[in-house]
C-alpha positions, 0 to 999 in steps of 0.5 A, a space after each residue: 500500500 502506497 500513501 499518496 498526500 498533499 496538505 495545505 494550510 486552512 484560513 477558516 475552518 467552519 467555511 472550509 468544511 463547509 465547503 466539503 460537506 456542501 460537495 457531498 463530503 461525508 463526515 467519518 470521525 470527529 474527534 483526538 488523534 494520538 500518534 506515537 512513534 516507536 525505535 528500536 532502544 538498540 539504535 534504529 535503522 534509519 532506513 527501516 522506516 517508521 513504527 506507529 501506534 495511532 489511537 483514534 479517540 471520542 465520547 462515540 468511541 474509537 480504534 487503534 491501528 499500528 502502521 510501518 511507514 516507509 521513507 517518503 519521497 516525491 513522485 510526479 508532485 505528490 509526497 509519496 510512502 510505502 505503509 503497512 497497516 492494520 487495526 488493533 484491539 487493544 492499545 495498552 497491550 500493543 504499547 506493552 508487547 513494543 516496550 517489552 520486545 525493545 521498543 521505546 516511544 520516541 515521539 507522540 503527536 495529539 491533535 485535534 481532527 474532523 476526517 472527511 470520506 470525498 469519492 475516492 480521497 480523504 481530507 482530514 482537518 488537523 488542530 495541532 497545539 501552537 500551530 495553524 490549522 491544516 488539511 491533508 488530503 490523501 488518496 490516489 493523485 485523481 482523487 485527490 485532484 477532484 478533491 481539493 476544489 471541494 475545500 475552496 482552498 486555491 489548488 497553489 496552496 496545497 504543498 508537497 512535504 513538510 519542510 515546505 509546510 514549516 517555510 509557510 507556516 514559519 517558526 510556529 511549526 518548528 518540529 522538535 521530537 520527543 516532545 508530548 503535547 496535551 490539548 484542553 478538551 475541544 469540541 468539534 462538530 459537524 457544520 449543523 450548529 458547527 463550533 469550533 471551541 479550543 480552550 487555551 491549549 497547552 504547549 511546552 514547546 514547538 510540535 513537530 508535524 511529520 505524520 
């Protein structure tokens, strides 16, 4: 499985999701999405890839999956990865087996997310602590082409990587590893009676974005 991205910075959430929900966009999951990242204690192969543990969190529920991530490269304009994927039952006890068999937790990621089905892509809205707002969409390079004008965002916009994300987003966005962050509670809704209500978040310092 290849993932295929391009994410774009959002001027104003409410009008945007909007957007794609007035396109036929279908809301999937609105809620917190907790990443954590996993190395070998012994010292990783840095050709190896990737290790992940993604939580998906909300008062309706949620699910784990754990994901191999392969080195991204560009291809054609698209940010491009190999990812191996499969869902979890339970969390704690993946996270156990990783420390047990020496893996260490090297970074966690916590945002804030509403994630849309659109045809054949994905567009998923990402609150990060001390940071803009962004929107990755995913999917195959025409899905994702169809896709985009369904935000109302300008096609320019939508950048390869996440070097070119932190050159427009600027310091804000400054990646540092190892750092957890903790978000206040937030309510994220569907645009009927939409709010996006973020109490003072709490950051200890810049968050890194790779994803």
């Amino acid at each position: 499985m290849h993932e295929v991205e391009l994410k774009s910075v959002v001027d104003d959430l409410l009008l945007r999701r909007r957007h794609v929900e007035e396109a036929g966009g279908r809301l999937r999951f609105t809620g917190t999405m907790v990443d954590r990242y996993y190395t070998l204690e012994s010292g990783p192969d840095r050709g190896a890839g990737r290790l992940r543990v993604r939580a998906y969190k909300a008062p309706a529920g949620g699910w784990t999956e754990l994901t191999w991530k392969g080195g991204a490269r560009l291809e054609h304009g698209y940010k491009v990865r190999e990812e191996l994927n499969t869902r979890v039952e339970d969390e704690a006890t993946l996270r156990n087996i990783l420390e047990r068999t020496g893996f260490e937790e090297s970074e966690c990621i916590t945002r804030e997310i509403a994630w849309y089905v659109f045809g054949d892509a994905t567009l998923r809205f990402e609150q990060f602590p001390c940071m803009d707002l962004l929107v990755e969409v995913e999917g195959a390079p025409g899905a994702i082409e169809h896709a985009i004008p369904a935000t109302g965002i300008p096609r320019e916009l939508a950048l390869l990587d996440s070097a070119a994300r932190r050159l427009q987003l600027g310091p804000r966005s400054t990646g540092l590893r190892g750092l957890e962050a903790r978000l206040e509670p937030v309510i994220l809704q569907s645009h009927q009676g939409v709010r996006w209500t973020r109490s003072a978040s709490r950051c200890e310092g810049p968050v890194t974005t790779s994803a």
